[in-house]
C-alpha atoms as a printed R data frame, in Angstrom:
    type eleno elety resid chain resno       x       y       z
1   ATOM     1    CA   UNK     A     1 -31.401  86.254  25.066
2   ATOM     2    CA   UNK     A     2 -28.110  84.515  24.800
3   ATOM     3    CA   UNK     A     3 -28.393  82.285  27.297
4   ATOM     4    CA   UNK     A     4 -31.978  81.731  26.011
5   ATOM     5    CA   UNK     A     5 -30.070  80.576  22.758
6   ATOM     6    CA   UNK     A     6 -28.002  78.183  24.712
7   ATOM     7    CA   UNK     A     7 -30.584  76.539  26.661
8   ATOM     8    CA   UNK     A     8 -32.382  75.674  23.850
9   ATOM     9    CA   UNK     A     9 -29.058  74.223  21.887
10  ATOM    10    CA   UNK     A    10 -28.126  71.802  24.778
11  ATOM    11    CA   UNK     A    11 -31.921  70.832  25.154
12  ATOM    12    CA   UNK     A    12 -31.390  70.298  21.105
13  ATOM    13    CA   UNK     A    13 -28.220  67.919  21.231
14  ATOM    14    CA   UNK     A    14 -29.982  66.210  24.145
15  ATOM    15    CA   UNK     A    15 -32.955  65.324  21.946
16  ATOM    16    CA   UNK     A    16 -30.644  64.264  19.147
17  ATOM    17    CA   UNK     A    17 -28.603  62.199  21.643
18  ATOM    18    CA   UNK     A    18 -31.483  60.419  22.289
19  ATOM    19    CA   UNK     A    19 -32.759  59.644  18.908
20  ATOM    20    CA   UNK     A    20 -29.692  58.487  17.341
21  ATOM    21    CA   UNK     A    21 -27.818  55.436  18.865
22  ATOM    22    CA   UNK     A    22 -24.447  54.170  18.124
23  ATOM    23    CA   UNK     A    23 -23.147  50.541  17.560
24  ATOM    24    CA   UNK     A    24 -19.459  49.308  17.997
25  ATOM    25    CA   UNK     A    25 -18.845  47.260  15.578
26  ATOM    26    CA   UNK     A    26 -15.392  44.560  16.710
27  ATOM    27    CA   UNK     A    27 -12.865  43.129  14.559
28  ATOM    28    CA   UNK     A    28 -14.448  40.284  12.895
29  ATOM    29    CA   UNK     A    29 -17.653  40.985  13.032
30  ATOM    30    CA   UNK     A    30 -19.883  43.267   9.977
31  ATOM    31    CA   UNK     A    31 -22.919  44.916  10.711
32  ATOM    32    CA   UNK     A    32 -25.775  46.224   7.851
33  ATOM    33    CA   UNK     A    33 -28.415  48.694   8.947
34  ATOM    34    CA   UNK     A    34 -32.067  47.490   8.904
35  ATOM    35    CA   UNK     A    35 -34.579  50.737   8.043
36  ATOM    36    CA   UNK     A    36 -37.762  50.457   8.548
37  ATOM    37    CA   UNK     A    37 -38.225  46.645   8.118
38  ATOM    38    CA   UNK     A    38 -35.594  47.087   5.249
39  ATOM    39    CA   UNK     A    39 -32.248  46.104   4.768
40  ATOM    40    CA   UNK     A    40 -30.299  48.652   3.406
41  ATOM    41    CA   UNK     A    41 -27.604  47.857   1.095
42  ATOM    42    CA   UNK     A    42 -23.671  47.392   2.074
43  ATOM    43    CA   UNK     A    43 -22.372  45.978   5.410
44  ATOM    44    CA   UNK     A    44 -20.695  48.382   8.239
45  ATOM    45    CA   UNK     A    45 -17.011  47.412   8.872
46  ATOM    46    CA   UNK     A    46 -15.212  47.314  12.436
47  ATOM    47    CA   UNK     A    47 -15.355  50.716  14.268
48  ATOM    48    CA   UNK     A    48 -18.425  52.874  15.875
49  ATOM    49    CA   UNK     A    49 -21.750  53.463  13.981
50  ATOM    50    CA   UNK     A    50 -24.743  55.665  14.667
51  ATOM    51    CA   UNK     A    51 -28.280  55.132  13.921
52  ATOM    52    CA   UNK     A    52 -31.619  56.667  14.579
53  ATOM    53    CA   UNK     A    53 -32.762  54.773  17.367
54  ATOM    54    CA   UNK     A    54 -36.879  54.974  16.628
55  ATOM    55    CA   UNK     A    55 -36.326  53.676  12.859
56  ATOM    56    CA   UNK     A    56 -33.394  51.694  12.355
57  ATOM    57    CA   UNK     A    57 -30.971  49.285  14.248
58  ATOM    58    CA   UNK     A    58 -27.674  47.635  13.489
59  ATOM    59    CA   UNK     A    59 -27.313  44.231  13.109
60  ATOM    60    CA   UNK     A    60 -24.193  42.466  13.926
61  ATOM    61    CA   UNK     A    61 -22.675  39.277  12.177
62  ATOM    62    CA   UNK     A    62 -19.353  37.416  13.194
63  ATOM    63    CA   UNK     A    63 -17.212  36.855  10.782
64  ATOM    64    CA   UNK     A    64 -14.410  34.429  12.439
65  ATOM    65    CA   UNK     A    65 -14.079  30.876  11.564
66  ATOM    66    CA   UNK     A    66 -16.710  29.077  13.793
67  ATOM    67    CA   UNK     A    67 -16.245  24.847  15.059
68  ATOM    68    CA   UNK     A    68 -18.714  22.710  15.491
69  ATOM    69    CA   UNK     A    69 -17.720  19.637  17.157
70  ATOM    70    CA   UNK     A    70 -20.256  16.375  17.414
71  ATOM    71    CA   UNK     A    71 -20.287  13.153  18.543
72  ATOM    72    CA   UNK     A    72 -22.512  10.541  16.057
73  ATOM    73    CA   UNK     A    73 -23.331   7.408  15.829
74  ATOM    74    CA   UNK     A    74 -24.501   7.005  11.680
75  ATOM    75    CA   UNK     A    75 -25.028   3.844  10.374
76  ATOM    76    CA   UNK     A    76 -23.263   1.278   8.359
77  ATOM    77    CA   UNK     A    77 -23.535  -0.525   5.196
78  ATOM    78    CA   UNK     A    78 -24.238  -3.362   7.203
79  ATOM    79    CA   UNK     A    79 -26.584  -1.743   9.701
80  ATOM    80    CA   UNK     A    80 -24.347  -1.384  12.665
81  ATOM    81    CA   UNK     A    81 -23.685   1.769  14.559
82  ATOM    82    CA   UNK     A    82 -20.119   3.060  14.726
83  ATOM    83    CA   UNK     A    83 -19.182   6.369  17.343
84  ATOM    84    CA   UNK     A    84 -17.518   8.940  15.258
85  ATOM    85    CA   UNK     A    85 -15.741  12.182  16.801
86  ATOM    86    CA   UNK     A    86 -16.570  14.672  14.461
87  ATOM    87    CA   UNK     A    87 -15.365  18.127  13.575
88  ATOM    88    CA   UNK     A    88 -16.538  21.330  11.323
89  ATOM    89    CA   UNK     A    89 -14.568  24.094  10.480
90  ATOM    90    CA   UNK     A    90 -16.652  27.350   8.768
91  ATOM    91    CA   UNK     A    91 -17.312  30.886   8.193
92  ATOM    92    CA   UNK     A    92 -19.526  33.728   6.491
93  ATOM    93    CA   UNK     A    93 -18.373  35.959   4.190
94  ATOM    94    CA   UNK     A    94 -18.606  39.619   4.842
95  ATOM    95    CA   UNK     A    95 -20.980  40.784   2.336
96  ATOM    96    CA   UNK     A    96 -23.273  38.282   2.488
97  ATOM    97    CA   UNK     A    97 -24.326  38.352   5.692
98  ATOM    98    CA   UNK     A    98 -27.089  40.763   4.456
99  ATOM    99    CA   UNK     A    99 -28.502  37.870   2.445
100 ATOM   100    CA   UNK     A   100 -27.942  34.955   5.265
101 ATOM   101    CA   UNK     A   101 -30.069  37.286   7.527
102 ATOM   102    CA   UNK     A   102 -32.875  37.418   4.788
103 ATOM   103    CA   UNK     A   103 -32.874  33.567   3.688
104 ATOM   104    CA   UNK     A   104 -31.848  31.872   7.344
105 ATOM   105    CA   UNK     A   105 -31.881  34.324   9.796
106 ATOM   106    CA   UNK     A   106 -29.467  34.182  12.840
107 ATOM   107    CA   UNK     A   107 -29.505  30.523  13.267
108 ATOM   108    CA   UNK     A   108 -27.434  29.803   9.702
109 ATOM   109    CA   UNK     A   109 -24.982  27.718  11.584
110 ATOM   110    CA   UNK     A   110 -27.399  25.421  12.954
111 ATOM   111    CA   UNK     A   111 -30.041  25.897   9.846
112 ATOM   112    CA   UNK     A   112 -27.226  25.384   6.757
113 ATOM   113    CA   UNK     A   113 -24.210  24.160   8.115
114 ATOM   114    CA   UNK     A   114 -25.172  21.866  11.487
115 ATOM   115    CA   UNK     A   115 -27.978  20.311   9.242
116 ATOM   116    CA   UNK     A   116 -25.901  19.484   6.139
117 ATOM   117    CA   UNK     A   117 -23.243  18.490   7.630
118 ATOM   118    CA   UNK     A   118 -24.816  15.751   9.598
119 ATOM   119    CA   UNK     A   119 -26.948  14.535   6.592
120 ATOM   120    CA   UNK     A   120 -24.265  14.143   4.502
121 ATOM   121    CA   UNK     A   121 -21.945  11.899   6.958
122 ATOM   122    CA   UNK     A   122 -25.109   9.773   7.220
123 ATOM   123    CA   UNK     A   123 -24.738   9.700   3.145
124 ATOM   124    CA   UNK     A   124 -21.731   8.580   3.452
125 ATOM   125    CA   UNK     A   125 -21.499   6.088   6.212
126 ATOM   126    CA   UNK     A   126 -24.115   4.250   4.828
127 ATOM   127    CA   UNK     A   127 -22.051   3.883   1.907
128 ATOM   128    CA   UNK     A   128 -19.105   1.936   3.527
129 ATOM   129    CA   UNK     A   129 -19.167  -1.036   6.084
130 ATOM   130    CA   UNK     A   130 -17.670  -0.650   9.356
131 ATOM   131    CA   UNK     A   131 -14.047  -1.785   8.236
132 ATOM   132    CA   UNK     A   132 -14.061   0.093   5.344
133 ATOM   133    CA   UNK     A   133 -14.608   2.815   7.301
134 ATOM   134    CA   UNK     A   134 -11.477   2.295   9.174
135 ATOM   135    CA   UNK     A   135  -9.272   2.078   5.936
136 ATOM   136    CA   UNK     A   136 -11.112   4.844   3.963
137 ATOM   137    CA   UNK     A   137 -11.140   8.137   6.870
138 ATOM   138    CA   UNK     A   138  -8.898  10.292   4.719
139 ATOM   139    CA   UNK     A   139 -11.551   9.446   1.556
140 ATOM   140    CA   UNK     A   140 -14.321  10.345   3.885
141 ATOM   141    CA   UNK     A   141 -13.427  13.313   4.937
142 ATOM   142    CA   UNK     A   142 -12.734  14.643   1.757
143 ATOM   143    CA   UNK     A   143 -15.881  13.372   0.909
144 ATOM   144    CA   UNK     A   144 -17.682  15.097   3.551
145 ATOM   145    CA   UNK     A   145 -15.490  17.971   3.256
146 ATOM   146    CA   UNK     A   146 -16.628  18.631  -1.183
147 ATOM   147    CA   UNK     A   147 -20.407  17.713  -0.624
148 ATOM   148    CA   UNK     A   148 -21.047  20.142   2.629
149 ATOM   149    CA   UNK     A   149 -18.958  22.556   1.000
150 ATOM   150    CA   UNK     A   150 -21.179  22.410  -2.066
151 ATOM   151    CA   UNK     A   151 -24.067  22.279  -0.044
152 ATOM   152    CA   UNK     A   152 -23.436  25.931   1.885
153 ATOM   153    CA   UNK     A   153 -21.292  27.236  -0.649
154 ATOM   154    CA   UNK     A   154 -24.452  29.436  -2.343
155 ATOM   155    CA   UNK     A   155 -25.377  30.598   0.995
156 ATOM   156    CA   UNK     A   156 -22.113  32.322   1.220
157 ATOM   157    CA   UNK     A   157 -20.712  30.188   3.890
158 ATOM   158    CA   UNK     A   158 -17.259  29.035   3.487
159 ATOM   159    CA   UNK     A   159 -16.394  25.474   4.560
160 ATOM   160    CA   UNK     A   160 -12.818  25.708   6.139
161 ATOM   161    CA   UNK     A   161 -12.302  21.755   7.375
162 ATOM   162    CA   UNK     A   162 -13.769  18.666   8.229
163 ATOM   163    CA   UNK     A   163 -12.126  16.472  10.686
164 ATOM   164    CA   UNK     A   164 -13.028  12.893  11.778
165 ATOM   165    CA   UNK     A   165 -11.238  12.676  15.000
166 ATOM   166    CA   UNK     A   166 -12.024   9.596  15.868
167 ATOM   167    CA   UNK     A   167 -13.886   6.129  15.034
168 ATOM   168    CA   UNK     A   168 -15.321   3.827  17.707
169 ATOM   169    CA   UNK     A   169 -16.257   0.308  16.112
170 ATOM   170    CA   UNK     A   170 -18.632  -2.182  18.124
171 ATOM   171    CA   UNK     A   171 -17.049  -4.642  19.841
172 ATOM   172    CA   UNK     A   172 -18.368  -7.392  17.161
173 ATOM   173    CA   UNK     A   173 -16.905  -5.801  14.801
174 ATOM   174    CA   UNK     A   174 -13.515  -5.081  16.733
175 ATOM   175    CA   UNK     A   175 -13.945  -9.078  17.074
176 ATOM   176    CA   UNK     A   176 -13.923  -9.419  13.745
177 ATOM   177    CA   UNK     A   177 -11.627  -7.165  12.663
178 ATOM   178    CA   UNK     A   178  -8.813  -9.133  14.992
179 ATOM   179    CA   UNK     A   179 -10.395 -12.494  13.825
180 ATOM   180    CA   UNK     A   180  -9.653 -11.535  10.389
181 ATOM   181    CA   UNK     A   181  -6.585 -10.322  11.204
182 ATOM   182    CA   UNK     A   182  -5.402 -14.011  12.854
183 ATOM   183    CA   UNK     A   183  -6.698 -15.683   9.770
184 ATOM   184    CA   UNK     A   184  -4.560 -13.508   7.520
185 ATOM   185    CA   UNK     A   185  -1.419 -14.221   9.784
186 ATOM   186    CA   UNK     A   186  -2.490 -17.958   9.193
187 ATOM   187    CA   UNK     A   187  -2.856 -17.713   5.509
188 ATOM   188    CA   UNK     A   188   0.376 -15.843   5.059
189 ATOM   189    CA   UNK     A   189   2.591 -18.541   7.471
190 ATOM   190    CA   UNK     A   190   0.691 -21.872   5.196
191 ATOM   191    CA   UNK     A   191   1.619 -19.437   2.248
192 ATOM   192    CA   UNK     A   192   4.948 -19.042   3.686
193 ATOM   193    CA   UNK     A   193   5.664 -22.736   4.509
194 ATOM   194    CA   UNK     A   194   4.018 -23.785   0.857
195 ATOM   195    CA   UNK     A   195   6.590 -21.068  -0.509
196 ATOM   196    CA   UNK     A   196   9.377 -22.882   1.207
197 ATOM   197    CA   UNK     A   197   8.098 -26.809   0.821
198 ATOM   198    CA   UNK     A   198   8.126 -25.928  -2.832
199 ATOM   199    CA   UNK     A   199  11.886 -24.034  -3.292
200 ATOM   200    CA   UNK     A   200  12.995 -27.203  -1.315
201 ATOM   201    CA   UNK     A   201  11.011 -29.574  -3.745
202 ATOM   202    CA   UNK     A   202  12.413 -27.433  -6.669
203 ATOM   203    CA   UNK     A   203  15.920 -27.539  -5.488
204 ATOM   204    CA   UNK     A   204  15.062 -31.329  -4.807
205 ATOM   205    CA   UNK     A   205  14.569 -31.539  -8.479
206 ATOM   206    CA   UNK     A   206  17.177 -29.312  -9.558
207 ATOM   207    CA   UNK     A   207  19.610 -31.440  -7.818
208 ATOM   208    CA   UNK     A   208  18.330 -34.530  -8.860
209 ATOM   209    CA   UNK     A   209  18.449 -33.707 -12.658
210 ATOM   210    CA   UNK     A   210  21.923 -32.436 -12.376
211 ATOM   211    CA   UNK     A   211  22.854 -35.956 -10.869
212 ATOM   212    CA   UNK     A   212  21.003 -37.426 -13.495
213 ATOM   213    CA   UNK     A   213  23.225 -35.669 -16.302
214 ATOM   214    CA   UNK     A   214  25.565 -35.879 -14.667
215 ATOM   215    CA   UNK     A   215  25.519 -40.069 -14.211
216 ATOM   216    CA   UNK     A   216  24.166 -39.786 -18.080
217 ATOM   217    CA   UNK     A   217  27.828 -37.932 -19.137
218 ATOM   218    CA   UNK     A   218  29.473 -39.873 -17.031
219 ATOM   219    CA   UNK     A   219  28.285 -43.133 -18.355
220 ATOM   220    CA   UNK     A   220  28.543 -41.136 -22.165
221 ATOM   221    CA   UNK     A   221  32.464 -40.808 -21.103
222 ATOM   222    CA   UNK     A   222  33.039 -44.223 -19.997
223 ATOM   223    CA   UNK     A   223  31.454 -45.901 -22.878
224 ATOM   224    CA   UNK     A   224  33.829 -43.366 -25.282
225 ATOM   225    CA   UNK     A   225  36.871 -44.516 -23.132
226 ATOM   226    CA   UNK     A   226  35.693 -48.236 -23.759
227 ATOM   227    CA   UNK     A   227  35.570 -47.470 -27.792
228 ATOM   228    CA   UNK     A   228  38.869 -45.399 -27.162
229 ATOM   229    CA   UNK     A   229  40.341 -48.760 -25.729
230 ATOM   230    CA   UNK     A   230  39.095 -51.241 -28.010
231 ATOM   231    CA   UNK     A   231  39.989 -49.366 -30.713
232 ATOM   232    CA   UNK     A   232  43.579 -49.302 -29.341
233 ATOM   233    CA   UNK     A   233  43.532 -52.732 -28.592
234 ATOM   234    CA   UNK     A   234  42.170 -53.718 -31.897
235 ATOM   235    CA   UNK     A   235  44.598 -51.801 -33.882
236 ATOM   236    CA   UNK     A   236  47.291 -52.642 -31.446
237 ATOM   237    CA   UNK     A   237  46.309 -56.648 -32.656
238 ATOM   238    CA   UNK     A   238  46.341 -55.890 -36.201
239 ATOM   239    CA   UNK     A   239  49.773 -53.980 -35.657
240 ATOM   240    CA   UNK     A   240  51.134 -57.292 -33.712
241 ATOM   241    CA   UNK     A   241  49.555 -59.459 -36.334
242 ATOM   242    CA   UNK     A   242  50.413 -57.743 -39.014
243 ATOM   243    CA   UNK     A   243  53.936 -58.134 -37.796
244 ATOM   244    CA   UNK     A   244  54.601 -61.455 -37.082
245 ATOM   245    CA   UNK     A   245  55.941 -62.861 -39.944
246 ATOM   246    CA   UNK     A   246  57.399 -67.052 -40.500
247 ATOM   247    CA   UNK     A   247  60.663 -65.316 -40.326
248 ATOM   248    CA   UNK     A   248  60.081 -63.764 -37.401
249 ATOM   249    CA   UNK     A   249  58.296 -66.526 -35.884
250 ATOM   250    CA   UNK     A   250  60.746 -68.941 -36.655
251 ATOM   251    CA   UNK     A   251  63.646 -66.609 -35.083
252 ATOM   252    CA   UNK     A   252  61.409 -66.619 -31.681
253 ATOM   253    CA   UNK     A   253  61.092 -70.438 -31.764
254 ATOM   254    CA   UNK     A   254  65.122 -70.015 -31.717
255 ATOM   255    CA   UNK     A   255  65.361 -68.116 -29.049
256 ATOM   256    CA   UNK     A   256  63.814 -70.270 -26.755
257 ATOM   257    CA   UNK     A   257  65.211 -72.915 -27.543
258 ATOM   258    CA   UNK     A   258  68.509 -71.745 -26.800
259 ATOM   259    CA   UNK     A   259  67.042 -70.807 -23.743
260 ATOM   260    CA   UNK     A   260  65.714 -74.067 -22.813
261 ATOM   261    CA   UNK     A   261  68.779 -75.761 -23.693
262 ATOM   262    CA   UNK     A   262  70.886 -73.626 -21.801
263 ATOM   263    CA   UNK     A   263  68.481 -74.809 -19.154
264 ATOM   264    CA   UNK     A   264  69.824 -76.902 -16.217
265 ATOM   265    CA   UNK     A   265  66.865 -78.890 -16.427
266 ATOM   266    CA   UNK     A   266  66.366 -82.099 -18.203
267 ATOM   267    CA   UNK     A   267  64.168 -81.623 -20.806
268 ATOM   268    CA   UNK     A   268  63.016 -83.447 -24.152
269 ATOM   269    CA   UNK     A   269  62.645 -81.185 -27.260
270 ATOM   270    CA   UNK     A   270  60.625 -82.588 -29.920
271 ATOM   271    CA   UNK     A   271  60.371 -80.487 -33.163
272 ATOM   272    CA   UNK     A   272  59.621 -80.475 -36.890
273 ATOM   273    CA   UNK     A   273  61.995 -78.044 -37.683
274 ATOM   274    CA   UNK     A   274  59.113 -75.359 -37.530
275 ATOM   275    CA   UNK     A   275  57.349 -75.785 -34.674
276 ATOM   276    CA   UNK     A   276  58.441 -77.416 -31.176
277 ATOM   277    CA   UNK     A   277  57.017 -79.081 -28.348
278 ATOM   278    CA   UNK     A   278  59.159 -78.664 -24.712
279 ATOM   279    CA   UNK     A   279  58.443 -81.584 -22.132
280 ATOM   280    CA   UNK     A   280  60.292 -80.999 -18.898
281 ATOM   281    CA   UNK     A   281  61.158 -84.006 -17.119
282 ATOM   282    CA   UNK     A   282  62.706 -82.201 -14.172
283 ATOM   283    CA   UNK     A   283  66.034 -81.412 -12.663
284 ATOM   284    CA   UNK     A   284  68.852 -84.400 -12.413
């Protein structure tokens, strides 16, 4: 009887090891249990689960931060193609992979975020020309980086990073781009030798007004020395004029000619007594 009993125990834990399964769930992945065409609520965690193997199943999710790298070629403002190096950065929440299963299925990445993401750098591109583009990566990604994460935010998918690795131009615009660049070298050397041609004409100028006021005081200076001088002069005359007196005239008139006679030349001296006329005859 006993080992009747045991028989039929291990034939029972057979039949339940058959019926109910078991599902490992790894770190960074969740699982939720799907019963009878149903999904029931909460998500399994990392570790081992067991299920009934004729009405459920387990399904798994991953978690981790998934990349997407593509190369595109989106168009311009202008029309042209430019290569661009592109990468995504994204995951799934935990709790909503339940609802991503519902809405997308399996293929979210592809569905939501692949999708999205390459609809929006189209957006954006066509925005800009192909030099802009150039100048503006930081403001594109960023762009890219708000609108996709708007875009897959309600989803539950988390947008981690967008990276624009790298921009390949066509080679008419690389053309341009280095034609431009010559012209502007151009524009700032004539700007440059303008700059300079006019500080020389300036300092031209500059020195030419000084020497101007300068000649101008100098000429100011020199015709107030002249005054200064015939002033002097003038007042000098008046001083001499005012001085000469008869008497003093007639005292000079004396002097010389006490002079003259004490001359060793023959002379004649005709006078009036006030005023005298010398005519040398010459030496004996």
């Amino acid at each position: 009887m006993k080992n009747t009993f045991t028989r039929y125990a291990g034939i029972a834990m057979l039949c339940s090891t058959a019926i109910f399964g078991c599902k490992t769930i790894n770190p960074g992945e969740v699982g939720f249990v799907i019963h009878k065409g149903v999904i029931q609520p909460g998500v399994l965690s990392p570790g081992r689960h067991h299920y009934n193997i004729f009405t459920s199943e387990i399904r798994k999710f991953n978690t981790r931060i998934t990349e997407y790298s593509t190369i595109m070629s989106p168009p311009t403002k202008e029309g042209l193609e430019v290569k661009m190096n592109l990468t995504v950065l994204y995951h799934i929440k935990p709790d909503a992979a339940p609802s991503i299963y519902t809405n997308v299925g399996t293929e979210y990445g592809k569905e939501i975020v692949v999708n999205n993401f390459m609809a929006i750098v189209r957006q954006y591109t066509m925005t800009y020309t192909a030099v802009e583009l150039l100048g503006e990566r930081e403001t594109i990604e960023k762009n890219i980086e708000d609108e996709l994460r708007a875009a897959i935010a309600p989803y539950g998918i988390v947008m981690d990073d967008v990276l624009v690795k790298d921009i390949d131009m066509p080679s008419q615009v690389l053309e341009a781009i280095e034609n431009k660049a010559k012209a502007d070298q151009v524009a700032k050397m004539t700007e440059l030798e303008l700059q300079t041609k006019r500080k020389q004409e300036d300092f031209e100028l500059e020195t030419k007004e000084k020497e101007l006021k300068f000649s101008l005081d100098k000429q100011r200076n020199d015709s107030l020395i002249m005054q200064i001088n015939a002033n002097a002069i003038k007042n000098y005359q008046l001083t001499i004029n005012s001085s000469l007196t008869d008497r003093l005239l007639k005292y000079k008139s004396i002097e010389v000619t006490k002079e003259l006679v004490a001359s060793p030349n023959a002379k004649v001296i005709i006078t009036d007594g006030k005023s005298m006329m010398v005519n040398n005859i010459g030496e004996k």
